[in-house]
C-alpha positions, 0 to 999 in steps of 0.5 A: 500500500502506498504512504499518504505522500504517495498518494498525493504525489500521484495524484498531482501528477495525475492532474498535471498529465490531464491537463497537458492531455487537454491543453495539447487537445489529445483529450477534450472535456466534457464535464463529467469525470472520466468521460473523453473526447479525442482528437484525430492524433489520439484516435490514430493511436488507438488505431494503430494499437487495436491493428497490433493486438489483431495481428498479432493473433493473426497465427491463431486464426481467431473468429473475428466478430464485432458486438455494439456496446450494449449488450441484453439485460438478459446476458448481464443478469445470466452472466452473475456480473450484478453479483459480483460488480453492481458498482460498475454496471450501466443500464439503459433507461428511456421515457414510457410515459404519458404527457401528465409524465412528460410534463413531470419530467419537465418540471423536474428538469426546470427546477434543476431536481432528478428526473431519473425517476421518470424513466424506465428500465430499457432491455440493453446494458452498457457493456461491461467487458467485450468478451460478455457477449461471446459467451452467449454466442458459444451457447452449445458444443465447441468443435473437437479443437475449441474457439479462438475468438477476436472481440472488440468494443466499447465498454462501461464502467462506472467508476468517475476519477480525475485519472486519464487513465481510469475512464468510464467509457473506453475500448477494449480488443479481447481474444478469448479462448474456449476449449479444455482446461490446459488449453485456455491455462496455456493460452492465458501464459501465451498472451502473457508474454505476447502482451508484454512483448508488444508493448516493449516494441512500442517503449514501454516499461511494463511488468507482469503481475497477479491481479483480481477483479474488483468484486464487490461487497464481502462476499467480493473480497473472498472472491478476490483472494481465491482470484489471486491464490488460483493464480487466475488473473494476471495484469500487464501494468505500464507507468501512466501517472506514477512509476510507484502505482503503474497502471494496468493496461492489459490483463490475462484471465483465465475464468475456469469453467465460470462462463461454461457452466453459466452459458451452456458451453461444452467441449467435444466431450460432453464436458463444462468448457473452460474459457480465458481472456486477454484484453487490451485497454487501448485507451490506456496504452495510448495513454502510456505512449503519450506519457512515455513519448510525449504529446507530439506523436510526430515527434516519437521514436520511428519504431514506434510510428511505424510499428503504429503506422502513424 
């Protein structure tokens, strides 16, 4: 745990890096925390990025499929993700009302009150993770030799912070893996060192290191420490606001048969499939590069703009 200078320190930096991001008009303000626009030079890195994370899978021939960032209320609820992360979720809620609601609502908005209230629960979800919707998708018996899949989208968490690199809204490129236990545990230990790999070509200091999901509540903290003495999660983290406190910008996960039991997937066999995960975060990376390389992309090191074809 970092001593309270750290922290301060930290958060100092943080600061500071935000608003040079914004100065330089990498990132543009909306007024709520964590919630970006980006201008062309940074949209061209995370291009650049998510082409790296498909190539280099391109030896897995993985399916390639693409889901919008909503995902079925059904799914979250099917998936235990409100079990273990009601703090991060995102509904959707849209207006159902009659005009006597409509004007409610209106009043409500004039006199600068919630209006939240006026609004009904819709059947889609921000999605949480790129990879929730593959699950339902493997619904069924996998094929003798198991599915690599390519997903990528944005996603939503709710967790505001003053952090560039703690967003709630972002972009995340998985490839997940379903098959048998010793092929998902190997291909969670193959990403690893692909992961870290890539992102030492593009100059960053990253390291390895064991993780857990951040479940809520009690019963989250059980579940955290069985995470970490399993061994099942795994956080590439690179230097964005502090060298103490990096942040993790990848993760490799290996999820046991959770989502095989959940969603109904079996292997070849007749067995509950196992299923694992690696996710880059491509708005942190690019936040790393910025830091690591500096603001002026035209500026850095030609490896790096050509392996991001910038």
């Amino acid at each position: 745990m970092c001593s309270p200078a750290t922290a301060v320190a930290t958060a100092s930096l943080a600061e500071e890096f935000m608003s040079a991001l914004v100065a330089d008009g990498l990132l543009i303000e909306t007024g709520v925390a964590g919630v970006f626009g980006k201008n062309g030079a940074f949209e061209a890195i995370v291009r650049g990025i998510d082409a790296l994370v498909e190539a280099a899978a391109e030896d897995m021939r993985p399916e390639v499929v693409r889901f919008p960032p909503v995902v079925p209320r059904s799914l979250i609820e099917r998936s235990g993700y409100l079990a273990g992360f009601p703090q991060l979720i995102g509904a959707v809620h849209s207006f159902e009302g009659g005009d006597a609601d409509h004007a409610a609502l209106l009043r409500a908005v004039e006199q600068g009150g919630g209006w939240g209230g006026y609004l009904s629960s819709t059947d889609v979800v921000l999605t949480p993770a790129a990879c929730y919707p593959v699950y339902e998708m493997a619904s069924g018996t996998l094929p003798p030799e198991g599915r690599v899949i390519d997903a990528a989208s944005y996603c939503f968490r709710h967790e505001p912070s003053k952090e560039p690199g703690r967003m709630q809204i972002f972009r995340m490129h998985e490839i997940i893996r379903l098959g048998s236990p010793a092929s998902c545990v190997a291909f969670r230990d193959e990403w690893l060192s692909r992961g870290e790999r890539l992102l030492r070509e593009l100059g960053l200091d990253v390291r390895s290191v064991a993780a857990n999901d951040p479940f809520f509540g009690r019963r989250g903290r059980l579940l955290a420490a069985t995470q970490r003495e399993q061994s099942l999660k795994f956080e590439l983290v690179v230097p964005i606001t502090s060298a103490e406190r990096p942040t993790a910008v990848a993760s490799a996960n290996w999820h046991q048969d959770h989502f095989g039991e959940l969603f109904e997937i079996r292997d070849a066999n007749g067995a509950i499939a196992h299923t694992a995960c690696v996710g880059f975060g491509l708005e942190r990376i690019t936040l790393a590069l910025l830091r690591a390389h500096g603001n002026s992309p035209e500026r850095w090191p030609r490896a790096v703009r050509s392996a991001l074809q910038l």
